[in-house]
PDB file of N, CA, C and O in Angstrom:
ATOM      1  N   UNK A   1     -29.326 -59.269   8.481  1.00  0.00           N
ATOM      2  CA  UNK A   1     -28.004 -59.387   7.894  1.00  0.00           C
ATOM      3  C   UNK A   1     -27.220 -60.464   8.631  1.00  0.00           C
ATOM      4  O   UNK A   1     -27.560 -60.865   9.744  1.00  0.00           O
ATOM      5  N   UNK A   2     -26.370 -60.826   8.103  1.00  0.00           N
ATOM      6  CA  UNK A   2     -25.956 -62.727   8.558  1.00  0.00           C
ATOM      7  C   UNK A   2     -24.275 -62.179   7.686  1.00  0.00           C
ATOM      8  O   UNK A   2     -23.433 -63.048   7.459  1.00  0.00           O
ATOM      9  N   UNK A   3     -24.134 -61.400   7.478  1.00  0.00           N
ATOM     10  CA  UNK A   3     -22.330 -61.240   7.426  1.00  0.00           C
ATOM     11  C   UNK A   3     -22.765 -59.617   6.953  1.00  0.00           C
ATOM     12  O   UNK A   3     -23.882 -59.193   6.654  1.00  0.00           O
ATOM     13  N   UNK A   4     -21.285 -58.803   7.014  1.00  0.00           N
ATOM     14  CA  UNK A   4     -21.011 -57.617   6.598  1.00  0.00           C
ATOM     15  C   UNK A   4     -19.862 -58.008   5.433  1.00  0.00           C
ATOM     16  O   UNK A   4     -18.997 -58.873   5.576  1.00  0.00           O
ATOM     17  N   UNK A   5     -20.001 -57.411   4.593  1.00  0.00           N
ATOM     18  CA  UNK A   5     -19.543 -57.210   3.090  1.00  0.00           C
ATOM     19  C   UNK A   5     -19.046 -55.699   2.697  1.00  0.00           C
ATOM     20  O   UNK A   5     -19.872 -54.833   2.984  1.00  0.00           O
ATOM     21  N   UNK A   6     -17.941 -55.277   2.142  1.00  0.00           N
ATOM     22  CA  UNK A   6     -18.176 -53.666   1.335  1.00  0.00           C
ATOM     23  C   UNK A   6     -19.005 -53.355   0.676  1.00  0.00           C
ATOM     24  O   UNK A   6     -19.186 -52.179   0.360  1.00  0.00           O
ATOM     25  N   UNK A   7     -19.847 -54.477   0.231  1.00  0.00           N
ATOM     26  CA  UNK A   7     -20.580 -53.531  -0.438  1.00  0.00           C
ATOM     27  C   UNK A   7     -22.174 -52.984   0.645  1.00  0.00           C
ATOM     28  O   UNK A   7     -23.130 -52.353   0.197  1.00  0.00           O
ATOM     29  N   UNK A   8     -22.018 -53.435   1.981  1.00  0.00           N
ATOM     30  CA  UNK A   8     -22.572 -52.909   2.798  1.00  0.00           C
ATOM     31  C   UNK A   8     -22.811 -51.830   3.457  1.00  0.00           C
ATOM     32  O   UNK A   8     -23.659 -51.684   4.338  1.00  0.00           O
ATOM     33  N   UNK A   9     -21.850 -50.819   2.921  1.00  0.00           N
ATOM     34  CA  UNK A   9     -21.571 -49.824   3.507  1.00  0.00           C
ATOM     35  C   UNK A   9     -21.520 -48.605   2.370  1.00  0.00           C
ATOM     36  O   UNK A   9     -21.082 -48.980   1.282  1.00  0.00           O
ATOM     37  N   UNK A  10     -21.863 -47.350   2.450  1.00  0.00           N
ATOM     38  CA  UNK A  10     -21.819 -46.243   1.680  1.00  0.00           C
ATOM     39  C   UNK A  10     -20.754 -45.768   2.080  1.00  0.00           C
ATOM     40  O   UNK A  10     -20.337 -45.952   3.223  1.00  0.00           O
ATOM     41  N   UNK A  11     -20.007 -44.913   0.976  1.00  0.00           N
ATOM     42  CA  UNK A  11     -18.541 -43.877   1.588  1.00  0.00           C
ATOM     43  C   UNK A  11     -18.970 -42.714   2.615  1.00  0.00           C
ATOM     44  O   UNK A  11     -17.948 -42.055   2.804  1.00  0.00           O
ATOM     45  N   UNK A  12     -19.926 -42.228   3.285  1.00  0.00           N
ATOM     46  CA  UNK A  12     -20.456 -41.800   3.375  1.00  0.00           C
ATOM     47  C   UNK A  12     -19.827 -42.648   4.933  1.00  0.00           C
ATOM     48  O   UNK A  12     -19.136 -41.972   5.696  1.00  0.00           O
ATOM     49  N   UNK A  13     -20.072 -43.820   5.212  1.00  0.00           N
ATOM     50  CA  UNK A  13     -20.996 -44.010   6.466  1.00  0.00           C
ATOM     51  C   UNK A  13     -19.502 -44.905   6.901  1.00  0.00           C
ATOM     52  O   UNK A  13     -19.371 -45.239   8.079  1.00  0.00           O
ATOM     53  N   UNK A  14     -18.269 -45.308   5.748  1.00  0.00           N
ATOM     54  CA  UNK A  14     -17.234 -45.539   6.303  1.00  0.00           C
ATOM     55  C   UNK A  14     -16.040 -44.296   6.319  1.00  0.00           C
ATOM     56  O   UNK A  14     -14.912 -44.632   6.678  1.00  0.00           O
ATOM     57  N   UNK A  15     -16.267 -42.965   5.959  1.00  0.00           N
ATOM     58  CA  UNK A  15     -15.532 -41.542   6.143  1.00  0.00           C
ATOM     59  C   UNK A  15     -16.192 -41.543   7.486  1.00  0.00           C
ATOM     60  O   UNK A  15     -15.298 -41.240   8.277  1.00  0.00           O
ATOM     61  N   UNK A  16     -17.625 -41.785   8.325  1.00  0.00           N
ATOM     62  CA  UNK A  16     -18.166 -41.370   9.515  1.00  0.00           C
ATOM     63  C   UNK A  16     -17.143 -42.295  10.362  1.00  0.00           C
ATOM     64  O   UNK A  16     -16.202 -41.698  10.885  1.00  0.00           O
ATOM     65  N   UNK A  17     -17.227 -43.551  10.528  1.00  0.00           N
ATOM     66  CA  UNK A  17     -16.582 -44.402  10.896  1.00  0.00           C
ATOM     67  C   UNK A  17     -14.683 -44.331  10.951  1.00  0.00           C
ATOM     68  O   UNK A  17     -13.950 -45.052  11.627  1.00  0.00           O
ATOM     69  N   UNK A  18     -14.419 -43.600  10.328  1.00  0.00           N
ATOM     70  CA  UNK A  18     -12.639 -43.738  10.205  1.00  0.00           C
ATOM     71  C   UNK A  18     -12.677 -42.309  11.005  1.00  0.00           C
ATOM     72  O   UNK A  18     -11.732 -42.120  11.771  1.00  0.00           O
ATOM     73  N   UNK A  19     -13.627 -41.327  10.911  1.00  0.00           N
ATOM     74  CA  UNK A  19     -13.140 -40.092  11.699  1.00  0.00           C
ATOM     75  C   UNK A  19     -13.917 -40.299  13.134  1.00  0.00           C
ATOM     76  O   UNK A  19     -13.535 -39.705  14.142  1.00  0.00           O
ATOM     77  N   UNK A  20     -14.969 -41.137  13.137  1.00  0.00           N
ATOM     78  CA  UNK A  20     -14.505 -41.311  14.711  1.00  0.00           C
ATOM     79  C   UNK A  20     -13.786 -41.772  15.204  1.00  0.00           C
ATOM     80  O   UNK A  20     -13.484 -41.393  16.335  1.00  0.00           O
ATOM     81  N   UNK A  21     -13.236 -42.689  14.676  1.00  0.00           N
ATOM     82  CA  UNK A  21     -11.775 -43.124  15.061  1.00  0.00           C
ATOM     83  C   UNK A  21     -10.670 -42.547  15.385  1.00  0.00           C
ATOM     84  O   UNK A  21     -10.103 -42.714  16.465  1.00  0.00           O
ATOM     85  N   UNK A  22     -10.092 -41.473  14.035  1.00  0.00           N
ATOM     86  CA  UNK A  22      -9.770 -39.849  14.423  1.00  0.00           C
ATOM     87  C   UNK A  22      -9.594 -39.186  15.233  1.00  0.00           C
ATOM     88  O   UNK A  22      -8.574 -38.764  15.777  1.00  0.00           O
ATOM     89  N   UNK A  23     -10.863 -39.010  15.407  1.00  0.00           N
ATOM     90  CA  UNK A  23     -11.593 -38.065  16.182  1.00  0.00           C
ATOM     91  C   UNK A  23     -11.051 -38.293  17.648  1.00  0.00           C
ATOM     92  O   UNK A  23     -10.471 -37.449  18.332  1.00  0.00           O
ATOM     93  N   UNK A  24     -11.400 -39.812  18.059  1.00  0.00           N
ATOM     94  CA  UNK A  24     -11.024 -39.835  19.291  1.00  0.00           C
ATOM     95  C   UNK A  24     -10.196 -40.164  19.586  1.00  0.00           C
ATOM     96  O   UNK A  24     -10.125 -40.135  20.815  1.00  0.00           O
ATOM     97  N   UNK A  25      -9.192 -40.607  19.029  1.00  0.00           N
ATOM     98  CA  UNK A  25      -7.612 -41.014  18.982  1.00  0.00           C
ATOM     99  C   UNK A  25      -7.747 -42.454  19.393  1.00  0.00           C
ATOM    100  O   UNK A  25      -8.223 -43.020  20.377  1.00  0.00           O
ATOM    101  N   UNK A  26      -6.989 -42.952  17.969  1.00  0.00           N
ATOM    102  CA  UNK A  26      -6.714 -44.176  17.718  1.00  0.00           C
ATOM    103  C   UNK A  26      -6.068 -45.254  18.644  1.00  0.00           C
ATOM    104  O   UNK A  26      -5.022 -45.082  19.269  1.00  0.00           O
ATOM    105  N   UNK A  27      -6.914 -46.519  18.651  1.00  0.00           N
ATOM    106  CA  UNK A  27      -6.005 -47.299  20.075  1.00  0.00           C
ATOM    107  C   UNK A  27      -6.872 -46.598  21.063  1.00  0.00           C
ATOM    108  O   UNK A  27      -7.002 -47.361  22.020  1.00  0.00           O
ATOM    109  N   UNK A  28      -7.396 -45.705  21.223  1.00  0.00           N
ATOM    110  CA  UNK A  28      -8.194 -45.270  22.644  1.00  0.00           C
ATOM    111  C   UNK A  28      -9.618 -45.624  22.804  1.00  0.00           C
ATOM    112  O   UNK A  28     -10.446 -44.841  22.339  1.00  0.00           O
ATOM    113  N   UNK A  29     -10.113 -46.962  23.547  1.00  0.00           N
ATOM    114  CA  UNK A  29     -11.507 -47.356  22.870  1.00  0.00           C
ATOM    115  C   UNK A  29     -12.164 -45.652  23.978  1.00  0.00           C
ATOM    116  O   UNK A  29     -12.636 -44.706  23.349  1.00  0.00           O
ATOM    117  N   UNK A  30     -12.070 -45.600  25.322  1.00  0.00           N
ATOM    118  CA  UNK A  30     -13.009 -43.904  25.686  1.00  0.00           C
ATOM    119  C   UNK A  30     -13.058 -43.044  24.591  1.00  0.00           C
ATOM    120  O   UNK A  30     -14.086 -42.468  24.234  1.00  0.00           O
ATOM    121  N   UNK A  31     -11.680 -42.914  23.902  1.00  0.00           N
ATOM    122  CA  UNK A  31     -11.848 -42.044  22.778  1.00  0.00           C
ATOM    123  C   UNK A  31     -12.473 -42.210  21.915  1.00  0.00           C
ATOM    124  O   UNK A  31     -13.271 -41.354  21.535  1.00  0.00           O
ATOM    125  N   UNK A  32     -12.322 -43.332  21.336  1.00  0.00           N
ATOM    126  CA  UNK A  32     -13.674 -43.475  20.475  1.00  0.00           C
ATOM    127  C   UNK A  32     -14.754 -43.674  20.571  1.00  0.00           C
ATOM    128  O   UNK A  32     -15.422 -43.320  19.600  1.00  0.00           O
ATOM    129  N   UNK A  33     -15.432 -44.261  21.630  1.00  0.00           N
ATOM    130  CA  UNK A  33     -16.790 -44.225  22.198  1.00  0.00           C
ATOM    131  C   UNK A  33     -16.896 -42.066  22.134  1.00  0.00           C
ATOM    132  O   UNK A  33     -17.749 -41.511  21.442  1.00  0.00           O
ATOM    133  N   UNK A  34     -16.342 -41.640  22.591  1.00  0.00           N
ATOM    134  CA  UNK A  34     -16.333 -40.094  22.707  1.00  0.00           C
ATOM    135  C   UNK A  34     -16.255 -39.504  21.378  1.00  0.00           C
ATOM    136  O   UNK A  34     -16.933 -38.484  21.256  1.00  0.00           O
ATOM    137  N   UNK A  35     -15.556 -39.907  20.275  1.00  0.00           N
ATOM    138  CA  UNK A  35     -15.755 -39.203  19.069  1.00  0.00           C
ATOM    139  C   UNK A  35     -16.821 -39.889  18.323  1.00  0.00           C
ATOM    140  O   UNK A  35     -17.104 -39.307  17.276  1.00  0.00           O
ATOM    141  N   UNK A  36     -17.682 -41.255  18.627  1.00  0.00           N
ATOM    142  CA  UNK A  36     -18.577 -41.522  17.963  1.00  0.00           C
ATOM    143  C   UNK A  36     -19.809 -40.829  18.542  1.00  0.00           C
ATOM    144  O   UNK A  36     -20.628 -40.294  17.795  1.00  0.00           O
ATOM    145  N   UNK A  37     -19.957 -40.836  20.003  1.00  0.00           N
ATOM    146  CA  UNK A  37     -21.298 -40.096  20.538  1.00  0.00           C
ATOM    147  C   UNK A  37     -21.097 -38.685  19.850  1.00  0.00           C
ATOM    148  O   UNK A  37     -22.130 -38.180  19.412  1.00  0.00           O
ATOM    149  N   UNK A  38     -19.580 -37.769  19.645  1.00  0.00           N
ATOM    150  CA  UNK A  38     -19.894 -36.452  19.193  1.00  0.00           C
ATOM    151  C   UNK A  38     -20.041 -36.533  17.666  1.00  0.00           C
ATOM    152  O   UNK A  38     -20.673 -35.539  17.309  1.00  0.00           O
ATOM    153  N   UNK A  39     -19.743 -37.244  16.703  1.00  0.00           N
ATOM    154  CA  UNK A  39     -20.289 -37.213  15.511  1.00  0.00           C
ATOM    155  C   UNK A  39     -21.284 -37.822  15.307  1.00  0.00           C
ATOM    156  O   UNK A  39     -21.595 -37.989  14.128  1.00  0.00           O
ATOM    157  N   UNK A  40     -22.049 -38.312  16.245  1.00  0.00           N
ATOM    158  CA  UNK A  40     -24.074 -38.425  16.189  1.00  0.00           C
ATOM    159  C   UNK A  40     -24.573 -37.387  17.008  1.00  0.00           C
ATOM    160  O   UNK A  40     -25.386 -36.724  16.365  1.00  0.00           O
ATOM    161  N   UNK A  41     -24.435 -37.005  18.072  1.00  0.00           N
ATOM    162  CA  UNK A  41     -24.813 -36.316  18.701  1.00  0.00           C
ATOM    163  C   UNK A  41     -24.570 -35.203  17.775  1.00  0.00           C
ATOM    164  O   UNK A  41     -25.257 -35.305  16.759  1.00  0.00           O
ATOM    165  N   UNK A  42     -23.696 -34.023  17.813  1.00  0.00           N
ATOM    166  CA  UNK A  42     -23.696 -32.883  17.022  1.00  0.00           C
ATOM    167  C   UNK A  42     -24.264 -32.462  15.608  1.00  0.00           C
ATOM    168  O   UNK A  42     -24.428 -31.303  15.226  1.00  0.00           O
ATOM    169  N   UNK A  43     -24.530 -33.598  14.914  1.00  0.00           N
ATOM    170  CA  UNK A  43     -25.445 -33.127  14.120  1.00  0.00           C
ATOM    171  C   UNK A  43     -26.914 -32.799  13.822  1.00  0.00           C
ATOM    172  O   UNK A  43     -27.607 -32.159  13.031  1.00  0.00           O
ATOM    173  N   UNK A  44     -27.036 -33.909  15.321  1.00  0.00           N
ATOM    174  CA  UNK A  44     -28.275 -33.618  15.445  1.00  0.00           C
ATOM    175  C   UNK A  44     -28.436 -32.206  16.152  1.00  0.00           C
ATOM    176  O   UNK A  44     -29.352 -31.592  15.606  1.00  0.00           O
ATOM    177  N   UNK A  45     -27.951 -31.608  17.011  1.00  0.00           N
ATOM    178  CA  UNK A  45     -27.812 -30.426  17.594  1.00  0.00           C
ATOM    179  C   UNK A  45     -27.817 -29.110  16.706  1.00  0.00           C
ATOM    180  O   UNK A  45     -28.467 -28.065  16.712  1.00  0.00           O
ATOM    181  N   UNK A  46     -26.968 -29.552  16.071  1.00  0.00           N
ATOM    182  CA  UNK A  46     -26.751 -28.433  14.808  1.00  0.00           C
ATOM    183  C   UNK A  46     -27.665 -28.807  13.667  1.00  0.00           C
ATOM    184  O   UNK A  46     -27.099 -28.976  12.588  1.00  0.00           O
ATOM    185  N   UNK A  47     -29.075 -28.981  13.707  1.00  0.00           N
ATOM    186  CA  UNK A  47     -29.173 -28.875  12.521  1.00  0.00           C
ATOM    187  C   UNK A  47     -29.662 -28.511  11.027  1.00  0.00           C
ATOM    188  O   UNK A  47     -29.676 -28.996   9.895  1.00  0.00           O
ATOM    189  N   UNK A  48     -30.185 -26.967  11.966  1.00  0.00           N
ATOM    190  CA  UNK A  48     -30.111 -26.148  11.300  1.00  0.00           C
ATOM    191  C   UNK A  48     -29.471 -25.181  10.251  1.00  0.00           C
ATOM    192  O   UNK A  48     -29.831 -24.245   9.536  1.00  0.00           O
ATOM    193  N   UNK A  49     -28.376 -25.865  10.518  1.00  0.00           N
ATOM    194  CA  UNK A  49     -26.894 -25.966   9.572  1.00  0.00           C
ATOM    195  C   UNK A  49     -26.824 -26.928   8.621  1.00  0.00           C
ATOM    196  O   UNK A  49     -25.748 -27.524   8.554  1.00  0.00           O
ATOM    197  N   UNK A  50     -27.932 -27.330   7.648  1.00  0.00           N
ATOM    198  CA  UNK A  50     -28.233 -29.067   7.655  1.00  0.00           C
ATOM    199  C   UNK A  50     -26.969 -28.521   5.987  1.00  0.00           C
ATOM    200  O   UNK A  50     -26.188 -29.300   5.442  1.00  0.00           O
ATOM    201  N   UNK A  51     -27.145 -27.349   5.674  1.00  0.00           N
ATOM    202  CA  UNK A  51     -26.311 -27.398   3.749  1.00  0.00           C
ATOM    203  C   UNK A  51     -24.737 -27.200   4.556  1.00  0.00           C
ATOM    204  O   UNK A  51     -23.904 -27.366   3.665  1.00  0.00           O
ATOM    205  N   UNK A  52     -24.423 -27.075   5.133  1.00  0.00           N
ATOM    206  CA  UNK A  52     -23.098 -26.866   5.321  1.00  0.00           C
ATOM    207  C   UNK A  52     -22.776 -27.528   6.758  1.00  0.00           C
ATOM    208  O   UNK A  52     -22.314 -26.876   7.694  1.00  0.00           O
ATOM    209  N   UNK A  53     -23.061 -28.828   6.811  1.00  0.00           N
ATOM    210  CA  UNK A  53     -22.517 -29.437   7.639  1.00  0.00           C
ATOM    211  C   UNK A  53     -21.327 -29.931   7.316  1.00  0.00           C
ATOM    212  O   UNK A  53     -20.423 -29.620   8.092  1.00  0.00           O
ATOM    213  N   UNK A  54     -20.892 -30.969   5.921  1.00  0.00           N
ATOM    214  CA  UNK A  54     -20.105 -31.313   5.456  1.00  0.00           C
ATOM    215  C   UNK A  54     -18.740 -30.408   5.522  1.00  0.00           C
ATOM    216  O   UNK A  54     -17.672 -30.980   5.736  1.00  0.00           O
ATOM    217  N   UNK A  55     -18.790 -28.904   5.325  1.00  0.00           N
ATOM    218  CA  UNK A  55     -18.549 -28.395   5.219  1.00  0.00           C
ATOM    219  C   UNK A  55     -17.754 -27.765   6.639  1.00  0.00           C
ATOM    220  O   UNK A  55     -16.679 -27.165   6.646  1.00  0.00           O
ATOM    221  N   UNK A  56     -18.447 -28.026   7.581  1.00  0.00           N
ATOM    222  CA  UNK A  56     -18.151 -27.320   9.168  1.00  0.00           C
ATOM    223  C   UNK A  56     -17.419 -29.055   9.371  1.00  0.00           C
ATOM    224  O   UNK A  56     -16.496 -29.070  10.186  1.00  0.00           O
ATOM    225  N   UNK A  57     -17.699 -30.217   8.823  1.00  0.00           N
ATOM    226  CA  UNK A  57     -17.340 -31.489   9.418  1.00  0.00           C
ATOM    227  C   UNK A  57     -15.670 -31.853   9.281  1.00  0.00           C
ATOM    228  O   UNK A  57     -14.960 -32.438  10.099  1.00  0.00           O
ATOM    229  N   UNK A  58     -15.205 -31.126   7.558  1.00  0.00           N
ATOM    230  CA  UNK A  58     -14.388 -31.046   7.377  1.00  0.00           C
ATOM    231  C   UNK A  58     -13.356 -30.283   7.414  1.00  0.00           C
ATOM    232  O   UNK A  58     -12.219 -30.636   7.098  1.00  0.00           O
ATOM    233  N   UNK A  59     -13.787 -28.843   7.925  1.00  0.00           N
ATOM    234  CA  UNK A  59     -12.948 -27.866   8.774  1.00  0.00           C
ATOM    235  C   UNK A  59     -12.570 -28.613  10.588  1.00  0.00           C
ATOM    236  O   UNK A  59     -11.527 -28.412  11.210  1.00  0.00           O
ATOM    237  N   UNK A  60     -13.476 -29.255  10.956  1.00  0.00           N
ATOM    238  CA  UNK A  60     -13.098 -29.626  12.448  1.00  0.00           C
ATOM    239  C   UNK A  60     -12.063 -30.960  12.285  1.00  0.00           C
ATOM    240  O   UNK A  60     -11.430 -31.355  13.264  1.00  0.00           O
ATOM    241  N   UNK A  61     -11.951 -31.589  11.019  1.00  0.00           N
ATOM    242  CA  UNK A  61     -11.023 -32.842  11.204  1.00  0.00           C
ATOM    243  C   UNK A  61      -9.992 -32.123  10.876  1.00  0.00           C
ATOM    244  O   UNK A  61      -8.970 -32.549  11.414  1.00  0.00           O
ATOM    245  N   UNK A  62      -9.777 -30.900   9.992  1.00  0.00           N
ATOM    246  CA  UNK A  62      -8.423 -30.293   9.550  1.00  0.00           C
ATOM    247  C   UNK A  62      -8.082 -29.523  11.010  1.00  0.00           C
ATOM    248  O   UNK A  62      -7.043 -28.875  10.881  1.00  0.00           O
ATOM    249  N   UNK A  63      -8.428 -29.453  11.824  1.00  0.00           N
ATOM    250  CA  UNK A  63      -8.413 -27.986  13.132  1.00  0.00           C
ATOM    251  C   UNK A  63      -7.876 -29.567  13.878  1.00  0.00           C
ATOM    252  O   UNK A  63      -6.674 -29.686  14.118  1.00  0.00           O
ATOM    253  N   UNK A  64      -8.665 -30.521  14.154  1.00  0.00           N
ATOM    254  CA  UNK A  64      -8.250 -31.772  15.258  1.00  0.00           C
ATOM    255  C   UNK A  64      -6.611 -32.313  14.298  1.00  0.00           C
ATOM    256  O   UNK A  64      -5.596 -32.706  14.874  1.00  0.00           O
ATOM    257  N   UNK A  65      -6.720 -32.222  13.236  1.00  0.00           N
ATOM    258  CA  UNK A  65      -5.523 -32.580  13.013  1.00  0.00           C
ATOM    259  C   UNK A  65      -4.302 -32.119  12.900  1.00  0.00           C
ATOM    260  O   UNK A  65      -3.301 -32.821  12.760  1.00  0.00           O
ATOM    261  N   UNK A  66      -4.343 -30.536  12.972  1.00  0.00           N
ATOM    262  CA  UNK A  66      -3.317 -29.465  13.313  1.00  0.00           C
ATOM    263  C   UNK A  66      -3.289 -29.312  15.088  1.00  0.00           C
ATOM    264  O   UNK A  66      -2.331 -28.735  15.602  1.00  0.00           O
ATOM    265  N   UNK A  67      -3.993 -29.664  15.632  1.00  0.00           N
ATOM    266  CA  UNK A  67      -4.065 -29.174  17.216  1.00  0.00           C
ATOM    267  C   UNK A  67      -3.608 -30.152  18.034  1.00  0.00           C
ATOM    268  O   UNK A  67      -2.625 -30.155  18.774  1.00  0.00           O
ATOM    269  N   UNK A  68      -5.111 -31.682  17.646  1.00  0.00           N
ATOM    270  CA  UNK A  68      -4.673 -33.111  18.562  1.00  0.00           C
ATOM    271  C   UNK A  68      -4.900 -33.897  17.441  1.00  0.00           C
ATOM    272  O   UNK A  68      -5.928 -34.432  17.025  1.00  0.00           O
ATOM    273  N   UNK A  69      -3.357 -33.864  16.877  1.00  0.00           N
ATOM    274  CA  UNK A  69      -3.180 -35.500  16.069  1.00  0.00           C
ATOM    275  C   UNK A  69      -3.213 -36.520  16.340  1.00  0.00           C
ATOM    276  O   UNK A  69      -3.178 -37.429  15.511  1.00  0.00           O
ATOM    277  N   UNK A  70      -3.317 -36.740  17.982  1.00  0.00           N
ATOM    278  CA  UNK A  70      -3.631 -38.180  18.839  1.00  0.00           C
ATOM    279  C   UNK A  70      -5.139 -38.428  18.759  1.00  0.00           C
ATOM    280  O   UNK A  70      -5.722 -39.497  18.577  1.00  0.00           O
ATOM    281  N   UNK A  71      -5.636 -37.205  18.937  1.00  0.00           N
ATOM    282  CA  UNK A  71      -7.208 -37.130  19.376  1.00  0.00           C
ATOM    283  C   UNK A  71      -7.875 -36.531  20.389  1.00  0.00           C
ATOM    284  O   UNK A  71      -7.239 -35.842  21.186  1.00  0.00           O
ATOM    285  N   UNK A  72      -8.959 -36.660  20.492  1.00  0.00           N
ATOM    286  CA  UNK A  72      -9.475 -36.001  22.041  1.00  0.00           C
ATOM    287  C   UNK A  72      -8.815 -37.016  22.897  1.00  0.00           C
ATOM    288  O   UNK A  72      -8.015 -36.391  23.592  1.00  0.00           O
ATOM    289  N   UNK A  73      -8.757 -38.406  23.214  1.00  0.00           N
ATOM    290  CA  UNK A  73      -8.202 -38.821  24.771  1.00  0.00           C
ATOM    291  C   UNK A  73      -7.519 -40.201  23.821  1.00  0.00           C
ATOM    292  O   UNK A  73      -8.127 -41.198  23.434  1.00  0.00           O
ATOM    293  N   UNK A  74      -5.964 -39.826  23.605  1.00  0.00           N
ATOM    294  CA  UNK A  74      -5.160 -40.375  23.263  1.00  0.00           C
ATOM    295  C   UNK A  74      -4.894 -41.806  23.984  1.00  0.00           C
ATOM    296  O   UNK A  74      -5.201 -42.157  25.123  1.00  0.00           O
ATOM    297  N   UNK A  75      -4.166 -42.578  22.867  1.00  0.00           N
ATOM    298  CA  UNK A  75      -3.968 -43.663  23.873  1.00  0.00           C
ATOM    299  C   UNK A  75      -2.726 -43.706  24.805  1.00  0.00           C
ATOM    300  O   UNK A  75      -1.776 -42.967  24.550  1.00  0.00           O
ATOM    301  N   UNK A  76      -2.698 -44.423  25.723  1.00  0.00           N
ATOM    302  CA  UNK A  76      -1.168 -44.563  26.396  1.00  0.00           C
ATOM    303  C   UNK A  76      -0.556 -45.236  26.036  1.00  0.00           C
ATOM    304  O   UNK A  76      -1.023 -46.358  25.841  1.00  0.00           O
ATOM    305  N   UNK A  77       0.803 -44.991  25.738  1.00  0.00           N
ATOM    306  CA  UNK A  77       1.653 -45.593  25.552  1.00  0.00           C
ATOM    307  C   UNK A  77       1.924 -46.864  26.687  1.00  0.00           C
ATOM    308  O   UNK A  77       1.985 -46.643  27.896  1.00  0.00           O
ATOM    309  N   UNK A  78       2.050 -48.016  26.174  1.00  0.00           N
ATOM    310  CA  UNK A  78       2.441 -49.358  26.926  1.00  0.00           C
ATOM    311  C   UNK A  78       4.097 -49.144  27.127  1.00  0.00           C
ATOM    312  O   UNK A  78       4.469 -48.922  28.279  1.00  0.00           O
ATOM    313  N   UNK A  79       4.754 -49.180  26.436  1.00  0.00           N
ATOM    314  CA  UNK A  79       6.228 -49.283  26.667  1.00  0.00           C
ATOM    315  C   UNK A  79       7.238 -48.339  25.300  1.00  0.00           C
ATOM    316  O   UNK A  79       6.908 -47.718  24.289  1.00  0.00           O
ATOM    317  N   UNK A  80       8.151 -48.564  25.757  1.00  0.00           N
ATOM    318  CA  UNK A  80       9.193 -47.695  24.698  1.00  0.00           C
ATOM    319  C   UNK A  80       9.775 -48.236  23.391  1.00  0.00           C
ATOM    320  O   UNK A  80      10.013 -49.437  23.519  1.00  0.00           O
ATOM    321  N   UNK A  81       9.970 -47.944  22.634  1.00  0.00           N
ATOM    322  CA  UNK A  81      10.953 -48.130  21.457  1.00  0.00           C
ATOM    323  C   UNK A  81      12.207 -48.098  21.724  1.00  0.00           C
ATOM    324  O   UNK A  81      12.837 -47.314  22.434  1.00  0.00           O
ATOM    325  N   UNK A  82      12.759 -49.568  20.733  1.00  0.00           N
ATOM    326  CA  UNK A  82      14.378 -49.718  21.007  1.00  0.00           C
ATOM    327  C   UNK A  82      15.081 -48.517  20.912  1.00  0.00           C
ATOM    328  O   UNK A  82      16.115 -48.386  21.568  1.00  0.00           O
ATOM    329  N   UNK A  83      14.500 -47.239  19.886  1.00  0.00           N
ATOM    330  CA  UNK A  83      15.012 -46.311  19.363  1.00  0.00           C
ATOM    331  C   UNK A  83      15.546 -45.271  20.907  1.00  0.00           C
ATOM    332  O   UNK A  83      16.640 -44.721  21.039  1.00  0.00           O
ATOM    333  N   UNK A  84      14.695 -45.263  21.644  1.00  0.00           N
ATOM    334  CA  UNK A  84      14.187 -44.477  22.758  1.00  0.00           C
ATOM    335  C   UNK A  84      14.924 -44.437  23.556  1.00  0.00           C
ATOM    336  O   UNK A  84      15.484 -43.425  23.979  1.00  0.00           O
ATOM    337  N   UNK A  85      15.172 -46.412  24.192  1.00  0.00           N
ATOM    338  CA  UNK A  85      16.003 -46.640  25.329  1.00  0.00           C
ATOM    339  C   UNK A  85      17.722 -46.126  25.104  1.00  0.00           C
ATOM    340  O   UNK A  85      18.410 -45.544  25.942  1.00  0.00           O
ATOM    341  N   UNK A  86      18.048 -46.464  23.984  1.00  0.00           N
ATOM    342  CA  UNK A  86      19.640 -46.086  23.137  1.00  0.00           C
ATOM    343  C   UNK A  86      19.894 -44.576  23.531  1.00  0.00           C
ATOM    344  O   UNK A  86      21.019 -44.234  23.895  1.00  0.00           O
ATOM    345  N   UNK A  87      19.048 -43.843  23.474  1.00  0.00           N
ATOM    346  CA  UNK A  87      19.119 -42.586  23.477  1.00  0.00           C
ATOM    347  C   UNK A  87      18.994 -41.775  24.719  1.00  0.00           C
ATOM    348  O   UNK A  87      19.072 -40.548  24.665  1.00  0.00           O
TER     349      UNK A  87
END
């Protein structure tokens, strides 16, 4: 392959890609190195669960997104908002 294109990719394999991102909280490259090893790693672990993975995949992004809407290892904040200092 000599360029990447959309039509390179299945929905499938860019939903994997946006929730590791998610997953490990956005802006945080540890975090995402950490939510991409756990969404390869864990399925292979689990996978004996192979009909209802989808299923367990999309209960854990609704649970990470009620619990850590940043992610597992959020990014830091660099500096403040004008909003912030005023206040």
């Amino acid at each position: 392959m000599r360029f990447v294109s959309p039509e390179s990719f299945t929905f499938l394999e860019s939903a994997m890609v946006l929730s590791m991102v998610v997953l490990g909280g956005m802006g945080s490259i540890p975090g995402i190195i950490l939510g991409a090893a756990a969404l390869i790693v864990l399925p292979e672990v689990f996978r004996e669960f192979e009909l209802y993975r989808m299923l367990a995949f999309g209960a854990a992004m609704v649970v990470m997104m009620l619990f850590r809407p940043a992610g597992l290892i959020p990014a830091k904040r660099m500096g403040t908002r004008s909003e912030e200092k005023e206040g």
